[in-house]
VOGU-3710 file (C-alpha; in Angstrom, 3 decimals, decimal comma):
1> xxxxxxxxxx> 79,899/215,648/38,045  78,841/217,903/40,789  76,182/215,298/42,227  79,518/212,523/42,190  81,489/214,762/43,792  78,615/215,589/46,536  78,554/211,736/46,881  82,244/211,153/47,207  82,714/213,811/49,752  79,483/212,641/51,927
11> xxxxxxxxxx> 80,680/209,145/51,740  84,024/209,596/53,221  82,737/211,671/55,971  80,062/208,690/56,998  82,956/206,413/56,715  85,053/207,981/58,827  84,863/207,848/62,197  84,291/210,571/64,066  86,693/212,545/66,467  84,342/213,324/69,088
21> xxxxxxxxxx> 81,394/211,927/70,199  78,270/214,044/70,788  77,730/214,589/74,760  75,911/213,716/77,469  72,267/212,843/77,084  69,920/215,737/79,016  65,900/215,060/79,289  63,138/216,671/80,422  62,152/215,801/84,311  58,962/214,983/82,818
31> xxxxxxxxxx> 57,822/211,450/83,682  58,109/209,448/80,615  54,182/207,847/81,664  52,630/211,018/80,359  54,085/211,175/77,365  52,779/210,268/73,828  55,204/208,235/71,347  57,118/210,223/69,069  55,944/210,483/65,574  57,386/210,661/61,710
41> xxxxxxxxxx> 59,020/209,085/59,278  62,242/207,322/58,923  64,781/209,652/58,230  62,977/212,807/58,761  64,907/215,793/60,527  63,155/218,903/62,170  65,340/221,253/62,598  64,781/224,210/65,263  66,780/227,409/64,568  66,696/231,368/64,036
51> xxxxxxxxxx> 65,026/231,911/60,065  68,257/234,629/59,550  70,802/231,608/60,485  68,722/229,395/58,496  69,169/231,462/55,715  72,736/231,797/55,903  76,402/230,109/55,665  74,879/228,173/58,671  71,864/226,690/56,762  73,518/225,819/53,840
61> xxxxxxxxxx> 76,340/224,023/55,389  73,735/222,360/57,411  72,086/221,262/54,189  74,949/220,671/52,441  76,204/217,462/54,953  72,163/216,327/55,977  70,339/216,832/52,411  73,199/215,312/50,402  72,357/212,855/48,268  72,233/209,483/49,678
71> xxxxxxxxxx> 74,173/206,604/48,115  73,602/205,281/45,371  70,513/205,822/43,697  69,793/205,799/40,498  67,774/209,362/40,710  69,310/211,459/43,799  67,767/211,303/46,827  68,419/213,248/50,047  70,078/211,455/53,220  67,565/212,390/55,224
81> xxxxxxxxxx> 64,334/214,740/55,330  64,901/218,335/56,602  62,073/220,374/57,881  62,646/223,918/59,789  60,883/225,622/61,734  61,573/228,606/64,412  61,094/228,455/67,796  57,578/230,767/67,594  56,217/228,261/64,578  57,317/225,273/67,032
91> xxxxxxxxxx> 55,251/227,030/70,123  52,165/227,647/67,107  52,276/223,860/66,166  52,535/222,664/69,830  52,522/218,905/67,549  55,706/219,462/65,944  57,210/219,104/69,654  56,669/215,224/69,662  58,176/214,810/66,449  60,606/211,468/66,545
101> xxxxxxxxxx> 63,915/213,821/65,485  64,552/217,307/66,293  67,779/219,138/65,670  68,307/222,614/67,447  70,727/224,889/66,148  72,064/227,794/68,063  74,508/230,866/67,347  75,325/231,544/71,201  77,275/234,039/71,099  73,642/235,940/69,444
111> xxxxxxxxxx> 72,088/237,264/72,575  68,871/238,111/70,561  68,490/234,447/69,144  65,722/233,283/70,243  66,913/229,669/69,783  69,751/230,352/71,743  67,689/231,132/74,452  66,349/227,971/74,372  69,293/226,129/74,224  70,564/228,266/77,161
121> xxxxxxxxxx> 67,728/227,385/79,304  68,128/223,812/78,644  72,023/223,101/78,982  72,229/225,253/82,103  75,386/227,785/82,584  77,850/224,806/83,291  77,486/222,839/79,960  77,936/226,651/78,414  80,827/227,171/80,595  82,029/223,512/79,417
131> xxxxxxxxxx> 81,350/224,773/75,879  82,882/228,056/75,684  86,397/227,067/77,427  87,076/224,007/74,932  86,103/224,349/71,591  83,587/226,410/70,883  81,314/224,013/69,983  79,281/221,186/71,200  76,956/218,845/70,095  74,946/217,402/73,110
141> xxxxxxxxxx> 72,306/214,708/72,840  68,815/214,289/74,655  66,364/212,384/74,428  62,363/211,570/75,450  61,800/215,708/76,004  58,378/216,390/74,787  57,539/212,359/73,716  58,702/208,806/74,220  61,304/207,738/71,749  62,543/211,007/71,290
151> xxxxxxxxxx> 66,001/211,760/69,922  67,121/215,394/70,132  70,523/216,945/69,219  71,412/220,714/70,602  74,479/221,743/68,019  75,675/224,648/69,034  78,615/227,254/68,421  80,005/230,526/69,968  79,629/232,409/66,671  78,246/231,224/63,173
161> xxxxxxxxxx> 81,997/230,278/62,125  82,315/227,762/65,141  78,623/226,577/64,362  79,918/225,424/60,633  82,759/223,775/62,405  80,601/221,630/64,582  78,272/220,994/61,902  81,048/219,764/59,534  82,797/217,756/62,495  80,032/216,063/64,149
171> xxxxxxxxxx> 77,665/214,793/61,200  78,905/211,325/61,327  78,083/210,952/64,168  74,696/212,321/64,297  73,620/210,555/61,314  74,936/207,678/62,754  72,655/207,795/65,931  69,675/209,182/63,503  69,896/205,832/61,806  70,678/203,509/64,550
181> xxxxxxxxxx> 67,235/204,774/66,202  65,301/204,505/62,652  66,789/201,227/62,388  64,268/199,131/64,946  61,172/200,656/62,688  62,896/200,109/59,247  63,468/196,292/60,620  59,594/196,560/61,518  58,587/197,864/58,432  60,625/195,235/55,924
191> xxxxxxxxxx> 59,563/191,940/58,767  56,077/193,671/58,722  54,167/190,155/57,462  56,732/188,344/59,788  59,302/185,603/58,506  59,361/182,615/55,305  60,393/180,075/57,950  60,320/177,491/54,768  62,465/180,165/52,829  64,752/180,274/55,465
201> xxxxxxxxxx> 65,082/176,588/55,789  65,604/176,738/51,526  68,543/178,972/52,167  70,070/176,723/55,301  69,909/173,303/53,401  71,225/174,911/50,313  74,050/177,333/51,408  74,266/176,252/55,126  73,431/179,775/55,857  71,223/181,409/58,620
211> xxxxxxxxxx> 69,160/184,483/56,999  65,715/185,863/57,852  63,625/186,030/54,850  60,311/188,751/55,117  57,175/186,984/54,319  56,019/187,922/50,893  59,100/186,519/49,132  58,716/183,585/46,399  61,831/181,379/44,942  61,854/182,778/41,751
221> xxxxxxxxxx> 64,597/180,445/40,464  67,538/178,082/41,224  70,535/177,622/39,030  71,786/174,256/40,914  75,009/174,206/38,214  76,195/177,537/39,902  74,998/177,107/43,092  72,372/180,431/43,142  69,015/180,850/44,291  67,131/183,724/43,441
231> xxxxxxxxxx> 64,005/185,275/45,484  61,953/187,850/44,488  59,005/189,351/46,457  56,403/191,812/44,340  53,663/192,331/47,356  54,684/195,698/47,700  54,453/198,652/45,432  57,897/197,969/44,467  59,551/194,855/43,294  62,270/193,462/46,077
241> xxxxxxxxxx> 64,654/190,590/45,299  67,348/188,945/46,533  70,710/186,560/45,407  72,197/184,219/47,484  75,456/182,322/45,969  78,039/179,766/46,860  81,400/179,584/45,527  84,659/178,090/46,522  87,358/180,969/47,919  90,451/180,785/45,716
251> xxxxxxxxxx> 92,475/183,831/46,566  92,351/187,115/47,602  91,595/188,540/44,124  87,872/187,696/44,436  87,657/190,167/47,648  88,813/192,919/45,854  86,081/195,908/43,791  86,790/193,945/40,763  86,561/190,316/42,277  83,336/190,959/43,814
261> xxxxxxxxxx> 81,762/192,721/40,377  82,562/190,072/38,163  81,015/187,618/40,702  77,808/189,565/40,332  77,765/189,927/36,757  78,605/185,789/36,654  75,800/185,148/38,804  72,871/187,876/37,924  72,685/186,223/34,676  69,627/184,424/36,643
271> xxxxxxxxxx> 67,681/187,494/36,310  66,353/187,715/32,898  62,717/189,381/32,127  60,285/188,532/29,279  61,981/190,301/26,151  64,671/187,829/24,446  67,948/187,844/25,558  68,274/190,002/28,537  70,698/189,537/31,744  71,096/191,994/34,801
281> xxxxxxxxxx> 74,155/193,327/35,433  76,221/196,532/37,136  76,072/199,012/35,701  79,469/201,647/36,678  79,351/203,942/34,161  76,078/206,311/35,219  77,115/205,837/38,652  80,233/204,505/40,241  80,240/200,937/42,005  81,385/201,407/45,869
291> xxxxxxxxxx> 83,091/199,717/48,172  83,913/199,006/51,689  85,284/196,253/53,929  82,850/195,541/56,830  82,516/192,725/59,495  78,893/191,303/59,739  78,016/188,853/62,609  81,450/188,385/63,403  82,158/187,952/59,497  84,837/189,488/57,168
301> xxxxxxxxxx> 82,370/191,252/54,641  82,952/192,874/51,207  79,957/195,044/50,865  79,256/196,802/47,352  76,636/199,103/46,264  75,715/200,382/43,221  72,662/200,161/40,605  71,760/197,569/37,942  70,254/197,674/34,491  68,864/194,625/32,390
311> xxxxxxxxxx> 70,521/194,454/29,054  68,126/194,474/26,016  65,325/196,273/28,120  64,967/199,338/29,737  65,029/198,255/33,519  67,012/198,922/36,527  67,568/199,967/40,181  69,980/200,235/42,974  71,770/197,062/44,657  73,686/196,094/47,906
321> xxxxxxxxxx> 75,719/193,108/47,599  77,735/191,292/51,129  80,283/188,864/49,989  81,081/186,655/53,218  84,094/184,684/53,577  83,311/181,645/55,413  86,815/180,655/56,805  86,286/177,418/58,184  84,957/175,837/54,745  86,772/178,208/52,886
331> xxxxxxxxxx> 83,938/179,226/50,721  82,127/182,739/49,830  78,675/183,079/49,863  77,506/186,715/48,009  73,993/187,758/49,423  72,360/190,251/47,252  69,170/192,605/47,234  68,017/194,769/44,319  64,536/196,471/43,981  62,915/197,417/40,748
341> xxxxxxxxxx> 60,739/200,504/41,376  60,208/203,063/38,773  58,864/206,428/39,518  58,921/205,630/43,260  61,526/206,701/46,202  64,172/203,874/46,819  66,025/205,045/49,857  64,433/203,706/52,709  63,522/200,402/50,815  66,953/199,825/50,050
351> xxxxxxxxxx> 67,678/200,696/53,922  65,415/197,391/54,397  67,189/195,488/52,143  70,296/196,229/53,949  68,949/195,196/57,442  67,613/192,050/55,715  71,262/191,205/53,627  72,844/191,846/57,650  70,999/188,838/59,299  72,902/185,952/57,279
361> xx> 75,390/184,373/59,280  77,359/181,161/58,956
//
């Protein structure tokens, strides 16, 4: 119960959009030629700050928004990857400083902080001015400081109570921009072998559809009585599929939480594995099926995600499912992705899967 409510709450701040903007970008003067690219991960956060702050109301607040589990998984994983260090361990592991994401956080109104110090030194007394006389609290963005490709966020507060505050208001928006700079190397990584061109042109004849297909993906099978095609690519450590489906629209029903699971569950029947009698389908009772109205490409989208299990086996996994209303032929076409990978960490594949479900257009 406590991990759904952790979700719930996480969700609706990610969803929401965010009052204020972070600031300004700042850089170093530095000329960008003698820099090294940025390293880490996808999704990987180090955060700069005092070990005593750290420690505190501040820290776990901080935690609490940036280490919540990420949605939905089937085991819980973390949103993103937090590291932190202090400003001494930073200046002992001079490498750390050309790491791809770095977060400072600062107590200002702590005169003996030595990340405040820092922070000082590189806002400059008018952006503390700035600070001090509106909120209390700022989040301002730089980038390209110590390495090319460099995103850095200085969240700061005059006093630890004012440092929660901008923690709580501004992590939309800095997970946001954390993700929309991941997102060109998550692309990389899931187009890594390039694109099926023949796939694609499967997927255009049969559902007059435009989608980019990673190399590495097979046609597993094609139901031509209901109009679904599945593909399923097991390359990788981890087995990735996808669902693409045409039906006609009929009314607004279908584009509701419960019109767009029982189109899954009609469809997913494809999916069977070698014991006798087995079918995929949602499962929403370990984990609640969500929901959200998007536009895609120009495109009113119903986007679901949740996780699947295979009845009469034990298998199962996360999904994302994009039901697209195609106006002018006044059809739906429901483009799924679902990855089988026991034992192994599903977040960032399933952040592929998403970028790959987001290139179908009409």
């Amino acid at each position: 119960m406590k991990y759904l409510k952790i979700i719930i709450a996480v969700s609706i701040m990610l969803l929401a959009a965010c009052a204020n903007e972070p600031s300004r970008p700042i850089s170093e003067s530095t000329p960008a030629g003698q820099k090294v690219q940025a390293h880490g991960k996808v999704n990987q956060v180090l955060v700069i700050s005092d070990t005593a702050l750290w420690k505190g109301p501040v820290g776990d607040t901080f935690f609490y928004y940036f280490n919540a589990p990420y949605i939905l998984l089937p085991q819980p994983e973390p949103i993103f990857d937090v590291v932190q260090m202090t400003p001494k361990q930073l200046a002992l592991q001079p490498l750390k400083k050309e790491f791809r994401t770095i977060i400072f956080l600062a107590d200002l109104n702590d005169e003996n902080s030595e990340t405040a110090r820092f922070v000082r030194a590189d806002l400059g007394p008018e952006k503390l001015m700035e600070i001090q006389k509106n909120k209390g609290f700022n989040v301002t963005v730089g980038q390209d400081k110590w390495a090319t490709k460099q995103l850095l966020f200085y969240v700061n507060g005059y006093g630890e109570d004012k440092l929660i505050e901008c923690i709580a208001a501004n992590f939309p928006a800095i997970g946001r921009k954390i993700n929309e700079r991941d997102e060109e190397t998550v692309k990389s990584t899931a187009f890594q072998g390039g694109e099926d061109s023949k796939l694609e042109g499967e997927v255009l004849t049969k559902f007059n559809l435009n989608m980019k297909i990673p190399k590495g993906f097979k046609q597993a099978k094609f139901d031509g009585n209901t109009n679904t095609l599945w593909l399923r690519n097991d390359e990788r450590e981890i087995v990735a599929n996808i669902i693409v489906h045409k039906l006609p629209y009929k009314n607004k029903s279908q584009l509701t939480k419960e019109g767009i699971k029982k189109i899954r569950d009609e469809i997913s029947g494809i999916v069977t594995t070698q014991q006798p009698n087995t079918y995929m389908r949602i499962n929403d009772v370990d984990l609640p099926l969500f929901v959200e109205n998007k536009t895609i490409n120009n495109t009113y989208t119903l986007q679901a995600k949740g996780v699947w299990d295979i009845v009469n086996d034990f298998k199962g996994g996360p999904f994302v499912s994009n039901l697209m209303l195609n106006a002018k032929t006044n059809e739906l076409i429901l483009v799924d992705g679902f990855v089988f990978a026991p034992g192994k960490e599903k977040r960032n594949y399933m952040q592929e899967m998403e970028l790959v479900l987001a290139t179908a257009s009409f």
